[in-house]
C-alpha positions in Angstrom: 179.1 -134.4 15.4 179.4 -134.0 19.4 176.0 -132.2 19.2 174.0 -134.0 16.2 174.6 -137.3 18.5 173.3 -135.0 22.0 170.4 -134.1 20.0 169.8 -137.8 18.6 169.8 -139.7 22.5 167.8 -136.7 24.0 165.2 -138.0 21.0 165.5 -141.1 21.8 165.0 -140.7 25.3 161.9 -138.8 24.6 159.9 -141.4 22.6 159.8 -144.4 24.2 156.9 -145.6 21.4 156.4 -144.4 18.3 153.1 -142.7 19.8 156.0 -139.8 21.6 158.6 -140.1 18.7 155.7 -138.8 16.5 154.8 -136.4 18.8 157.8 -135.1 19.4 158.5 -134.7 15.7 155.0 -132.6 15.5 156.4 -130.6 18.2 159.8 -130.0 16.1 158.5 -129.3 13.4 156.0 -126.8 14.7 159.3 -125.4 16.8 160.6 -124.4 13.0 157.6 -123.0 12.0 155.7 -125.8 10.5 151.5 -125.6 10.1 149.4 -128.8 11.5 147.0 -129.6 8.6 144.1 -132.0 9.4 142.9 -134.2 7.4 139.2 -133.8 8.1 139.6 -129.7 7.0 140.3 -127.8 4.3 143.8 -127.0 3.2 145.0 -123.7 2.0 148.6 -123.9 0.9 150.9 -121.1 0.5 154.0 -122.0 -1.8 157.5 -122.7 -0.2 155.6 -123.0 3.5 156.0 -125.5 5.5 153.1 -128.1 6.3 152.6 -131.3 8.3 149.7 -133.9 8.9 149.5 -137.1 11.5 147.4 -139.8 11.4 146.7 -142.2 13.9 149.2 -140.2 16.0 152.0 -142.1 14.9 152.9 -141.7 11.3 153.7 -138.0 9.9 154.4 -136.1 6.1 155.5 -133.4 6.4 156.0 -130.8 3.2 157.1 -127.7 1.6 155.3 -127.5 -1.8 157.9 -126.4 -4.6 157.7 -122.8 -5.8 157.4 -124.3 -9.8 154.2 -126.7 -10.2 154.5 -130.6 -8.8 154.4 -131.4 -12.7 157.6 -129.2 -13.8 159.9 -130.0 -11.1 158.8 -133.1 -9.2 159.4 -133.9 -5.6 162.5 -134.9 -3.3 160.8 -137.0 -0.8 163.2 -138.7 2.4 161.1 -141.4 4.8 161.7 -143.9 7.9 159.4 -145.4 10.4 158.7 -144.4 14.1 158.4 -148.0 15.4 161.1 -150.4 16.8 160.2 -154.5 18.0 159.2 -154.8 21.3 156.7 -156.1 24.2 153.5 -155.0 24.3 151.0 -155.3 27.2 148.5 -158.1 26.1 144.8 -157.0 27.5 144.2 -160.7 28.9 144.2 -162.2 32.8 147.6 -161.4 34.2 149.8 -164.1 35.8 149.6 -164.0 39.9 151.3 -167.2 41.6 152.5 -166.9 45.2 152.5 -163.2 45.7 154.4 -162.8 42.3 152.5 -160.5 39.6 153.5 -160.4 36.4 151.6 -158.7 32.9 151.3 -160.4 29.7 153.0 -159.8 26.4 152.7 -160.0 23.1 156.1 -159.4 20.9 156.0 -156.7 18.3 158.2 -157.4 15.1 161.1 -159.1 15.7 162.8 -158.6 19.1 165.9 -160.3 20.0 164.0 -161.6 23.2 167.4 -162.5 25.3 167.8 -159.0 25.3 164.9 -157.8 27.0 165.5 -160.1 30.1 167.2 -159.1 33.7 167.1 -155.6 32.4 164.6 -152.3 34.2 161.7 -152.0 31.9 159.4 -149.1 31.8 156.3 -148.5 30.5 155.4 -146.3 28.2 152.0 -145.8 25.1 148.8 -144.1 25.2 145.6 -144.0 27.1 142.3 -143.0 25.5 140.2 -141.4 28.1 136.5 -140.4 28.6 135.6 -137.1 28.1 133.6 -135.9 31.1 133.0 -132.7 29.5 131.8 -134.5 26.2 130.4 -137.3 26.7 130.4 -140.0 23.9 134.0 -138.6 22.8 137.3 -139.6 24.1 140.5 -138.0 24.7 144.2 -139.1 24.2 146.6 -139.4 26.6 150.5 -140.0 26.2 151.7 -141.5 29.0 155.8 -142.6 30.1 156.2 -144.1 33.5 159.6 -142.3 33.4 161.1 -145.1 35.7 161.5 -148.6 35.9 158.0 -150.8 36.8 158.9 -154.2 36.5 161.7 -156.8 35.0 161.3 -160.1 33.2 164.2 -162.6 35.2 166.2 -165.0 34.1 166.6 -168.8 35.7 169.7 -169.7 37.5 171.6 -171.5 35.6 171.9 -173.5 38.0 168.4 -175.0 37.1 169.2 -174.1 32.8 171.9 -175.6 32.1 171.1 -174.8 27.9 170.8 -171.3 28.3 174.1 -170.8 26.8 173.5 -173.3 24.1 170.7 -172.2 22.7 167.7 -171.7 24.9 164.2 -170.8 23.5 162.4 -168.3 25.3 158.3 -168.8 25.5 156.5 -165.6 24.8 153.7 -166.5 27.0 155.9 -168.6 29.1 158.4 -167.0 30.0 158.5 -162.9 28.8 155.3 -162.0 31.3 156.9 -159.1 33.3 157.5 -159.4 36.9 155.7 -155.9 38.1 154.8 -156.7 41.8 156.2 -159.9 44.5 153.4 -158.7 47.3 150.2 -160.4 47.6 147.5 -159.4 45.2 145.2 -156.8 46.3 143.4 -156.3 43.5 141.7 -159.3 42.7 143.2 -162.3 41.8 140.7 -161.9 38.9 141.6 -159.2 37.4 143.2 -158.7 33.8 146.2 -157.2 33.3 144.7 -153.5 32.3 143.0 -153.1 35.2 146.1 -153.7 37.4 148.0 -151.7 34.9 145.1 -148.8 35.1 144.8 -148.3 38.6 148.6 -148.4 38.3 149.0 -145.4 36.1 146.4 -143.7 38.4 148.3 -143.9 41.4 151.2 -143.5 39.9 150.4 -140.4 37.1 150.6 -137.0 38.1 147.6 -136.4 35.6 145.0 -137.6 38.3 143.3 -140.4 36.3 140.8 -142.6 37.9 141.0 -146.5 36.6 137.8 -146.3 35.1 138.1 -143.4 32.9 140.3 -145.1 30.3 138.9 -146.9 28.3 141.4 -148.5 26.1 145.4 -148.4 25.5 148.3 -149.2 23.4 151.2 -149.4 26.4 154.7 -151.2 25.8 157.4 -152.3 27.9 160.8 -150.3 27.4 164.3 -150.2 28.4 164.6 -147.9 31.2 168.1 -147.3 30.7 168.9 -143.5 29.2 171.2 -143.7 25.9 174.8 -143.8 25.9 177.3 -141.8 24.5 180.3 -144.5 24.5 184.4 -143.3 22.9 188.0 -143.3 24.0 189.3 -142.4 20.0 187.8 -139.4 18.7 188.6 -135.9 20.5 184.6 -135.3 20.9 184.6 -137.9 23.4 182.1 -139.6 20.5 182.4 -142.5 18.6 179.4 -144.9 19.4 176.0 -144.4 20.0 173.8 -147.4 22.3 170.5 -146.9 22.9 166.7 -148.4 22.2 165.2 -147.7 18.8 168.0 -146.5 16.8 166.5 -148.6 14.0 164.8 -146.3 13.2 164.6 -143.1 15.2 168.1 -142.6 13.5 166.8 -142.2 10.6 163.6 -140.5 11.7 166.1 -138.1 13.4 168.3 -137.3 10.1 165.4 -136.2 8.1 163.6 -134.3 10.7 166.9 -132.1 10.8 167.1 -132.5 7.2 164.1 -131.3 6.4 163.7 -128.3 9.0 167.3 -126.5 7.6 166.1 -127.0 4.5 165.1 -123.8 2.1 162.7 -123.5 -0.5 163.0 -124.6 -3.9 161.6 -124.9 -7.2 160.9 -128.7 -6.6 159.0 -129.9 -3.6 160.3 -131.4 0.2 158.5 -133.9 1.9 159.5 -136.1 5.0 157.7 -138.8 5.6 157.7 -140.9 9.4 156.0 -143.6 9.2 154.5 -146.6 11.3 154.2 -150.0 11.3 157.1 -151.0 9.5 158.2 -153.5 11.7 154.9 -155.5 11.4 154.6 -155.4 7.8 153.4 -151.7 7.0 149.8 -153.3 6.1 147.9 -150.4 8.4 146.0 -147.0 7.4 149.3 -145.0 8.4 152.2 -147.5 7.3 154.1 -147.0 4.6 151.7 -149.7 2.3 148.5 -147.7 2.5 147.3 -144.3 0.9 148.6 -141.9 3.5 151.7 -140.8 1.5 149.9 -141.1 -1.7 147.2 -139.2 -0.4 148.8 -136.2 1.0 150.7 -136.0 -2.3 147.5 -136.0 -4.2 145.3 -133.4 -1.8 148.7 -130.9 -2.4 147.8 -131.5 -6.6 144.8 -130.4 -6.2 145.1 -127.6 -3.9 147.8 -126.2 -5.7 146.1 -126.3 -9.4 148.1 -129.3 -11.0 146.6 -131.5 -13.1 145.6 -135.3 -13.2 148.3 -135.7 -15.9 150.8 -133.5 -14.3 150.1 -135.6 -10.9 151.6 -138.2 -13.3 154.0 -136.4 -14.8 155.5 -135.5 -11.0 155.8 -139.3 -10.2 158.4 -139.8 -13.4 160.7 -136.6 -11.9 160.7 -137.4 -8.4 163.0 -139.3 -5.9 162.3 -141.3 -2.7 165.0 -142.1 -0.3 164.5 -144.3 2.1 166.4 -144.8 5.8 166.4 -147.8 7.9 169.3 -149.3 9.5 171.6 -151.4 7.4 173.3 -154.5 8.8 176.7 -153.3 10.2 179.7 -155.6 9.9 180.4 -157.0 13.3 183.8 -158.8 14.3 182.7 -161.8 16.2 180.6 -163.2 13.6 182.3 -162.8 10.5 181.2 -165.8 8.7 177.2 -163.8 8.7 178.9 -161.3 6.3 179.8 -160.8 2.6 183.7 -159.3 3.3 183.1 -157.3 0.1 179.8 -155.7 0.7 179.8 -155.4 4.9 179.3 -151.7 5.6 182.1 -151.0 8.8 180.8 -148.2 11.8 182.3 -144.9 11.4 182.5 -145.0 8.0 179.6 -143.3 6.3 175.9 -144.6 5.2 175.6 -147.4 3.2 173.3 -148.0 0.1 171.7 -151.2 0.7 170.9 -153.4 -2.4 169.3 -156.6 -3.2 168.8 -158.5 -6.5 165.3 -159.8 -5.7 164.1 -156.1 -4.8 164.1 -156.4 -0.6 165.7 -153.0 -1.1 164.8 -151.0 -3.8 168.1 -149.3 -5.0 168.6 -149.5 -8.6 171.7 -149.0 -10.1 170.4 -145.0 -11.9 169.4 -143.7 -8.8 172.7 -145.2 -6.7 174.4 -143.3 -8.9 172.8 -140.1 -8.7 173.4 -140.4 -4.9 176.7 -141.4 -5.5 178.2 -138.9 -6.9 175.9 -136.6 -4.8 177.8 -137.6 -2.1 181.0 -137.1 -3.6 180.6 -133.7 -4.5 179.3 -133.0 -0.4 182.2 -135.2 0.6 180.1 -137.6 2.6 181.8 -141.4 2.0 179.3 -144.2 1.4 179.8 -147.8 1.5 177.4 -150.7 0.3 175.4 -153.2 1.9 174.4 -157.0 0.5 173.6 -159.9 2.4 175.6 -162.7 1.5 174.4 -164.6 -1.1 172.7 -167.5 0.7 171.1 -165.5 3.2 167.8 -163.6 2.7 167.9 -159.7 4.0 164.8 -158.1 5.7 163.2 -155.5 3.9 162.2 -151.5 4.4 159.7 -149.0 3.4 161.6 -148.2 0.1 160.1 -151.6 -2.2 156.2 -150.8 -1.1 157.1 -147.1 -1.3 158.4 -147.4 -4.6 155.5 -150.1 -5.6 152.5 -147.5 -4.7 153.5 -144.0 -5.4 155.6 -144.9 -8.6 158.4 -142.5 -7.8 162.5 -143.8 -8.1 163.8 -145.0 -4.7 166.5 -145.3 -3.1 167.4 -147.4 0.4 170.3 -146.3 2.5 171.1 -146.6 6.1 173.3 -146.2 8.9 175.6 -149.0 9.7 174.5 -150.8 13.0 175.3 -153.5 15.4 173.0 -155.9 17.7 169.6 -154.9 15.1 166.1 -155.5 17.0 167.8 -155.6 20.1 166.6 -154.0 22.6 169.9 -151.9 22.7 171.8 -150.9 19.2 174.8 -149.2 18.3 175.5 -146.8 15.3 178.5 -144.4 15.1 178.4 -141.0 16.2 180.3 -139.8 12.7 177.7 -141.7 10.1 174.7 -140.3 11.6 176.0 -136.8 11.5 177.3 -138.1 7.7 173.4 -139.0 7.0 172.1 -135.9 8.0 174.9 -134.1 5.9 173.8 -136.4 2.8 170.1 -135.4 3.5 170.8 -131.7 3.7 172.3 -132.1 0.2 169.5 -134.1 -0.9 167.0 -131.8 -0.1 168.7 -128.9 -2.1 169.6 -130.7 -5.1 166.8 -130.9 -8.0 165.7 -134.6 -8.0 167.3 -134.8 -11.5 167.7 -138.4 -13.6 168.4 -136.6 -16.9 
């Protein structure tokens, strides 16, 4: 458990955006002997191999075809997203008043905004660059400022006296981060990228002039490392806080999932997708063709007909992860008593009459007793009945490639934070539940 929860805050750590979480799952996955396919090329598949393809740089499938055709045995397919809400740098005029420089923002998804103030923020996304050596192409650049750059204060209270009953924070008003309190040398003109560029050229070790990039996708981040927290268990483990556990958690289960996993008759495939957090509506999020394509280029590299293409959808399973609303002490009154999934005691199914989630009660139960017989404990999730849940990648999932789904997730506190907690003991409970999903033929006879 000690070391699945090490492994999980080093990852963390490491992808600040979901630009670095996906590369650092293409670099995992080519660690365990995965192939990088490209869309653009050919493919030659060898059966029981294991493949992977990006796109955009920030949503990945990854795949072992099954050793018996796509038709015969169907598919066991397991998918989360790489993003998390946050702040993104807006590309307008920065705000300079009295020596005080601060960047623009615009809020991606839903961040709890109180959380992001008075705390170290990094930055963190990518550059794309011109190529000297090609010109008319461009290159891509990750960059991570590795320490703290700026901070977004707080007033006194002194002069906000409501802050504790309910205060409203202004996006454009208030969330600009604080990044410099000297006088402005670079123009008082200038927009926020081309403070931020000639930034990331003093400051990056990869000796980039400011006029060489010529667009980015760069976001604010906590600075602060994840944290191991626990005074109960004997692993010195019981609670996880960091940034973007919802949902490099789940991005993190699968990935180990998937890479202990061993050929079968029926086909693997891990999906880490983008954009959930905005709706999914992009080329590479979970409601457009990319999983639905990769799954059709393998049909027709590996032989299988149009109606066996069809035939796979009827025999094949979907789960998907995202974090579940854990039940949390001081606001008990948010919760269903019956259906409130506790911290440190397993993944819960989340369900929803009105189809947020997409659990139905035949494939609950084929993870049910799944779970049973790998004695991993599960719990459910429902929102209470007057209140309206958000939603996953397991609905439009389900919706597009046709294929029985299933949404589970860990339990967690403080979700869209910038910091969340999960337990130490369900995440290594998910990736135990995963390893037995991904060996078990994706039966509903």
């Amino acid at each position: 458990m000690k070391e699945y929860a090490t492994d999980l805050c080093q990852f963390l750590d490491a992808s600040p955006t979901s630009f670095h979480a996906a590369d650092n799952i293409r670099s995992y996955l080519l660690a365990h002997g995965a192939q990088e396919l490209d869309e653009a090329a050919s493919w030659q598949i060898e059966p029981g191999a294991p493949y992977f393809v990006c796109r955009s740089g920030t949503s990945i499938v990854a795949f072992r075809t099954g050793l018996k055709s796509m038709g015969d045995a169907g598919l066991v397919i397991a998918g989360a997203h790489t993003d998390s809400p946050g702040l993104k740098v807006r590309p307008g005029m920065h705000k300079q008043n009295q020596g005080m420089v601060r960047i623009g923002v615009d809020v991606y998804g839903g961040a709890i905004l109180s959380a992001w103030l008075d705390r170290p923020l990094a930055l963190a996304g990518r550059l794309f660059l011109r190529d000297s050596q090609n010109p008319g192409r461009l290159k891509t650049l990750l960059y991570n400022s590795g320490k703290p750059v700026g901070i977004i204060p707080n007033l006194a209270i002194h002069l906000n006296r409501d802050v504790n009953r309910g205060f409203e924070y202004n996006a454009a008003q208030h969330l600009p981060v604080l990044v410099s309190c000297q006088r402005e040398k670079r123009g008082a003109q200038s927009s926020a990228l081309s403070w931020l560029y000639e930034f990331i050229g003093e400051e990056t070790s990869f000796d980039i002039a400011p006029d060489e990039i010529v667009a980015s996708d760069l976001f604010f981040y906590d600075a602060q490392k994840s944290a191991m927290l626990g005074v109960q268990l004997p692993s010195g483990v019981d609670f996880i806080n960091a940034p973007h556990l919802d949902d490099l958690a789940g991005c993190h289960a699968i990935l180990e999932a998937f890479c202990s996993a061993q050929p079968d008759e029926f086909g693997q495939v891990a999906c880490f997708l983008d954009s959930e957090e905005i709706g999914s509506m992009t080329m590479q999020g979970a409601d457009s063709s990319f999983v639905r394509d990769v799954l059709a280029r393998l049909a027709i590299v590996t032989g299988v007909s149009a109606e066996d293409f069809y035939r796979m959808s009827s025999q094949s399973l979907f789960v998907s992860l995202d974090a579940a609303q854990g039940w949390n002490p001081a606001y008990p009154e948010k919760y269903d008593e019956k259906l409130s999934p506790l911290l440190s005691a397993g993944p819960a199914i989340k369900i929803n009459a009105n189809q947020r989630y997409a659990t139905d009660s035949q494939v609950e139960s084929l993870i049910t007793m799944l779970a049973s017989q790998e004695k991993v404990p599960l719990q459910r999730y429902m929102s209470k009945a007057d209140m309206q849940p958000g939603s996953t990648i397991g609905p439009m999932s389900a919706a597009r490639l046709g294929i029985r789904t299933i949404d589970i997730g860990h339990p967690l506190l403080a979700m869209h934070s910038i910091r969340e907690t999960i337990s130490a003991f369900d995440h290594a409970m998910m990736i135990q539940l995963l390893k037995a999903v991904y060996k078990s033929p994706p039966s509903f006879h």
